[in-house]
N, C-alpha and C positions, 0 to 999 in steps of 0.2 A: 514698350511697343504694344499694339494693338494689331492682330494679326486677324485678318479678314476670313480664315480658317478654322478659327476657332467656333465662328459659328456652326460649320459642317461638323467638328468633331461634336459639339452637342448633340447634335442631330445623329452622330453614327453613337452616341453613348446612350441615347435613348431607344433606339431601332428595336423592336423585336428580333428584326434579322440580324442583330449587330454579329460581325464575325471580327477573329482579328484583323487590326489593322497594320501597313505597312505605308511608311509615310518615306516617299520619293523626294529627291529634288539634288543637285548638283551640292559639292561640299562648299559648307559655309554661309551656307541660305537659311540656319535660322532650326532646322529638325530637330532638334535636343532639348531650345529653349521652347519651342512651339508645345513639343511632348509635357516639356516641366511644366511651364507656365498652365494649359490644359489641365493638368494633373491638380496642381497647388488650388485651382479657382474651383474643381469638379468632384472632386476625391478628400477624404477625410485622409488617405493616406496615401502612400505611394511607394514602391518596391522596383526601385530603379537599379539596372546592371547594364554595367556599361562591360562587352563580349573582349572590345581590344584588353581592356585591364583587368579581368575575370576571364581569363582561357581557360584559367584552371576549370573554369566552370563547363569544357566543353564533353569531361565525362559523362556529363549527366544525360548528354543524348546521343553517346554511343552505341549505349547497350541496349533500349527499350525507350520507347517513348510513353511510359506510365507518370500522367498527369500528377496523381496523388504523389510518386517519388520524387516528381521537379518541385513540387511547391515545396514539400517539406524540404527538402535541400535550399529552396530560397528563403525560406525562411531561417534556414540555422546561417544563412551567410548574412543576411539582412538584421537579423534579432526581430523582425516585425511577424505578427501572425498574422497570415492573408487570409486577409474574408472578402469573397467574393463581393458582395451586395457594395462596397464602400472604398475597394481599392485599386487602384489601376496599376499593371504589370507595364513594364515598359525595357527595352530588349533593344539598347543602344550599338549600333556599330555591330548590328548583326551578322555582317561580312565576314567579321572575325571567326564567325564559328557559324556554319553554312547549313549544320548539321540543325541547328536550333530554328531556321527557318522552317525546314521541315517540319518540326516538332510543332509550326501554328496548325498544323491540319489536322491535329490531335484536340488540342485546343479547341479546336471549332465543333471535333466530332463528337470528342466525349467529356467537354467538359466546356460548353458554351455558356456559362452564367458568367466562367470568369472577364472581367474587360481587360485587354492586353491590346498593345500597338509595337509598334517597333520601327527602327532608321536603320540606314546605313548607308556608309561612301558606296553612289552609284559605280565609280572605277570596280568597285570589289564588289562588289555585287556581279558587275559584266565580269569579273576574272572568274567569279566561281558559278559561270552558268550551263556548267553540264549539273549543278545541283538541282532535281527537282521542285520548284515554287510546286507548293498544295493549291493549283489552279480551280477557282471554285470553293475554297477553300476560308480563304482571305481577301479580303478588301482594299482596294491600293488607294492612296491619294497622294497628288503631286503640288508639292512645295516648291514656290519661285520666292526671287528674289522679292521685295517689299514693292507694292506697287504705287504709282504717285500720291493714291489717295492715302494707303497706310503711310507713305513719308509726310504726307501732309500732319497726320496725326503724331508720328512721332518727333516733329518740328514742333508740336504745339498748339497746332493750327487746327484745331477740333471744329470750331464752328465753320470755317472754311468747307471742311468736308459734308458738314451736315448740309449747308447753303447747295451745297452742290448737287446732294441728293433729292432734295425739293423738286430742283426743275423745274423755279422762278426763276426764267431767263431773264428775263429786268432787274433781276435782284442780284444773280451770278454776275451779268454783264458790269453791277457796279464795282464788283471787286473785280474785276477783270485784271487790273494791273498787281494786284497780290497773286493770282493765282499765277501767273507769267513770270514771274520775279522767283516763286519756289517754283515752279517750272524749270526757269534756268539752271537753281541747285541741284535738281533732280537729275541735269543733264550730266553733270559732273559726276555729282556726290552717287546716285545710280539708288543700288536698291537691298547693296548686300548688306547685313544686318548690323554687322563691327560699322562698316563705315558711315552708317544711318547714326546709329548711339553716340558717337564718336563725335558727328557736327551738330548733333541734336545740344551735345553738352559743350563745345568751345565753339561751332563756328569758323573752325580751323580745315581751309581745303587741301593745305600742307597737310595734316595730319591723315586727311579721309587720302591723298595721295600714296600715303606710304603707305597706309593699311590696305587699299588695291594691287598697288606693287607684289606687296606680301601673298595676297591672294594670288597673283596670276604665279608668282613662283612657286606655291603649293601646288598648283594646277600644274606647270611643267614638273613637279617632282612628280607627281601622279603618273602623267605619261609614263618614266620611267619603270615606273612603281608599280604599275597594276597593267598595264598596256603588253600586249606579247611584243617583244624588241624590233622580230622584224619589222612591224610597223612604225615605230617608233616616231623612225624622221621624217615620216609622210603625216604621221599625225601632230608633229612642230610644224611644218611646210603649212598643212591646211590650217591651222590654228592661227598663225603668224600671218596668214595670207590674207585674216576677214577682211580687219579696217580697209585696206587697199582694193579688196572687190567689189567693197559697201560703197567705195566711195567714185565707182565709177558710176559715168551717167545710166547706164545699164548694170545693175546690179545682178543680174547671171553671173551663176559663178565660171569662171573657165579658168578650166587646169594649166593653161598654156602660161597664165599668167605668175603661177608658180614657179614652173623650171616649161625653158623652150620645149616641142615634143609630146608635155604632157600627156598622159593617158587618162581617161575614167578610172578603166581596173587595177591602177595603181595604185588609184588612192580610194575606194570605193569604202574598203575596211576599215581605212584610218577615219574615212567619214562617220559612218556608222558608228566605230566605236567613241567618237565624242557627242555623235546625237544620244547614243544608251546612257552616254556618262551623265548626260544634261548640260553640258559645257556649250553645246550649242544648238540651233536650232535647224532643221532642215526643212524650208517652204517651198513646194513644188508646186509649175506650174500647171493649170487646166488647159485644154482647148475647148471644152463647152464647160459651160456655170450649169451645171446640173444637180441636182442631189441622187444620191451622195456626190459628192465631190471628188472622192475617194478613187469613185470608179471611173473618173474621167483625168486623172492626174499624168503626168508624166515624170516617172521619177528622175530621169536622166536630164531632166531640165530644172533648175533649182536657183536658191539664194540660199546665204546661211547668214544667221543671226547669233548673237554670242547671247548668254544667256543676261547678260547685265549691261544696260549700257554705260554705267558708271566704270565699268572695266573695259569696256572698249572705248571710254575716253581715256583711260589709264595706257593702254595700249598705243595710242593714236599721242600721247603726249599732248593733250589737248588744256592750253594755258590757262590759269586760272581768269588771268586776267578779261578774257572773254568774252565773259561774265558780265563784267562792266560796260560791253559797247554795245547797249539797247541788245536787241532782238537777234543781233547776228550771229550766234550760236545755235541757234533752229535751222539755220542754213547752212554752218558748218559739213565739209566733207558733201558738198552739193544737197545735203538735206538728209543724207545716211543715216544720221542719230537720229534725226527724228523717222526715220523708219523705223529704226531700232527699238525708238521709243513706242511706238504705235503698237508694234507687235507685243513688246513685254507687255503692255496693259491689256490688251484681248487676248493671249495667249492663257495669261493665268486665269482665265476662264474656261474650266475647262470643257464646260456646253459649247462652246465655239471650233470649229473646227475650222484652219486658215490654211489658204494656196493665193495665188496669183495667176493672172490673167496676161497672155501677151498673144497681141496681132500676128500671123501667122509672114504677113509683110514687114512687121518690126515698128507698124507706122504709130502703134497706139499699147502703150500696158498700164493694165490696173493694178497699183499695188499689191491688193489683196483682198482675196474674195473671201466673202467669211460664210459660212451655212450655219444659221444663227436661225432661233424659234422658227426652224422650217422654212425658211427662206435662205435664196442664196443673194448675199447683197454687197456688190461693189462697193470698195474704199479707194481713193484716192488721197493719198499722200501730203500734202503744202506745206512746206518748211515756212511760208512767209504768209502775208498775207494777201496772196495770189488767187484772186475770183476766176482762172480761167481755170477750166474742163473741159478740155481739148479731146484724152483720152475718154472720160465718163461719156462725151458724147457721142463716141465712135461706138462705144459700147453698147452704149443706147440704143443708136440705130439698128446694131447687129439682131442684139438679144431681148431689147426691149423690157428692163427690170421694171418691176413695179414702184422700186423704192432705191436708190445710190445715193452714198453718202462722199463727200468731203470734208476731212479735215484739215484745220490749214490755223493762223493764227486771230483768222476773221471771228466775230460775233456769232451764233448761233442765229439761224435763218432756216424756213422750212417752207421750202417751194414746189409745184406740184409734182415734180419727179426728184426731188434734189433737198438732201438736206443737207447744211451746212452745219458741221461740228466742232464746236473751239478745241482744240487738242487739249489742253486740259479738261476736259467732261468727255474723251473718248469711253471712259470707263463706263460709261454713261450708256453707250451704246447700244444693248441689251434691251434695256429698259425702256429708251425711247423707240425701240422699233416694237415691241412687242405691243405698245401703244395706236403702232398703226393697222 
């Protein structure tokens, strides 16, 4: 695999300011191989401990956090001598020992030549957060699932990606029916890492099915596992409840639709703790598109997105077969996966910052307003290949953007308020706006 990441930890291996690092993201999204992989291309060596299977290891930052006594103790566990200039430390499933996260603010203070990073299951990380993060300290970077372009590469399809990044739309539009086709697989197959390697090597959707399966019951063992109990079954309820909120015509979430009654403060917690986990996504809506966006949000009004949509078609029991009947699986669950889909690809950007937009009448909502190179720029959604913007024109009139986009299954087109973007080149996005 080819992991679009990799470029940024260059960039934090070379930094003057480099501090340690702490690499984020939902269990099973790839943190271990990212770190290894990193390591093997950048480092003549490598001094890996993994915290779950080395406890024993968690004396060493009991007593004192003296740099010089941790390396030589990693070094008599490891047999390697760590020399700073050429070797990268790396501090796996640092959940396990809480005590060692602390111990990077040492790292950073008095002994900043060494390169060190570290992971760990978000679940445990959120269980042990009365422990102090060295805030200022360390450097965090957040790990998603593979995005269409990284599946495109680890399908094979190298040149496809680089076409893309050109932005010969004459030249994109001729392959248009390849990019739609591993589109479709994307919708399935999703983005988690097992299951990417998995159809990379047989093309087997049975196989990538089980190995999602597997995933979403990790993910319920977690709950159990790392989750305080009270909450438990409000955190199964919201979890259980996406696909069917995704796939109303309004995609708000409402509680009612879990159990009659429903409350906010019922489930406020259970929310929260699967946005910390990364398990899902929480996008709230604006009443004005302003920057920050931040300051104009309303948190009580929201959608939630699951972190992969390959596992909320898992979820959703979404048939292989599908697949085969042209295009209509972009439209599946009224177009929900392709929300789904939209979001995972600008999310993992994390210069992007996303909310959504709705009429205070209910008459008009924008998917999702992104605050991108200092602009706040509407997206509209098309699971098909639907020219109408019904809602981008209301918007229009209200707020008058400079620049709105749609995506939808249509050609690439750029009109004088209006760009049209094939859903595959959303990744694209960035790039072509920064151009105008």
């Amino acid at each position: 695999m080819l992991r679009a990441k990799i470029t940024d930890l260059i960039s934090w291996k070379n930094s003057a300011s480099r501090k340690p690092l702490i690499i984020r993201g939902a269990r099973q999204v790839g943190k271990t191989w990212l770190m290894k992989e990193f390591a093997r291309s950048q480092y003549a060596q490598t001094v890996y401990i993994n915290f779950e299977k080395s406890k024993h290891l968690k004396s060493l930052f009991t007593d004192d956090f003296s740099i010089k006594r941790i390396v030589i103790a990693l070094q008599a566990e490891t047999g390697l001598v760590i020399k700073a200039e050429n070797t990268l430390l790396i501090f796996d499933e640092i959940q396990a020992v809480p005590e060692a996260i602390t111990s990077l603010k040492y790292f950073n203070e008095d002994a900043p030549e060494f390169h060190i990073m570290a992971a760990g299951s978000l679940p445990g990380l959120a269980l042990h957060s009365d422990i102090s993060f060295p805030v200022g300290k360390i450097t965090f970077m957040d790990l998603y699932p593979l995005s269409y372009l990284e599946f495109l590469n680890a399908v094979g399809e190298n040149s496809l990606v680089e076409i893309l990044r050109s932005e010969d739309w004459k030249l994109i539009t001729a392959y248009k029916s390849k990019y739609i086709e591993h589109l479709r697989h994307y919708y399935y197959v999703g983005g988690m890492p097992e299951a990417v390697m998995r159809f990379s090597e047989n093309s087997s959707f049975s196989d990538v099915r089980a190995i999602q399966k597997q995933i979403l019951d990790a993910y319920e063992h977690d709950f159990s596992k790392h989750a305080p109990s009270s909450i438990v079954p409000r955190i199964r309820m919201v979890w259980n409840a996406i696909p069917a909120q995704l796939a109303k015509e309004n995609r708000k979430f409402i509680y009612g639709m879990m159990r009659e009654g429903s409350r906010a403060k019922e489930y406020e917690s259970a929310i929260m703790w699967l946005t910390d986990c990364g398990q899902i996504h929480k996008i709230c809506v604006v009443k004005k598109p302003a920057i920050p966006l931040k300051a104009y949000e309303e948190s009580k009004i929201f959608k939630l997105f699951m972190v992969d949509i390959g596992l909320i078609s898992a979820m959703s029991d979404l048939d292989a077969r599908t697949l085969l009947e042209g295009n209509s699986i972009f439209s599946e669950f009224k177009g929900a996966l392709t929300e789904q889909y939209v979001l995972q690809q600008v999310i993992s950007n994390q210069d992007i910052v996303v909310h959504y937009w709705s009429a205070e009448s209910s008459t008009a909502e924008i998917d999702f307003i992104l605050q991108i190179n200092g602009k706040v720029v509407p997206v509209e959604v098309k699971a098909e290949e639907n020219l109408q913007a019904k809602s981008l024109k209301v918007y229009r009139e209200k707020f008058n953007p400079a620049v709105s986009v749609r995506t939808s299954m249509s050609d690439f087109r750029k009109q004088d308020w209006l760009i049209n973007l094939p859903l595959y080149a959303i990744s694209e996005i960035k790039n072509i706006l920064a151009e105008l």
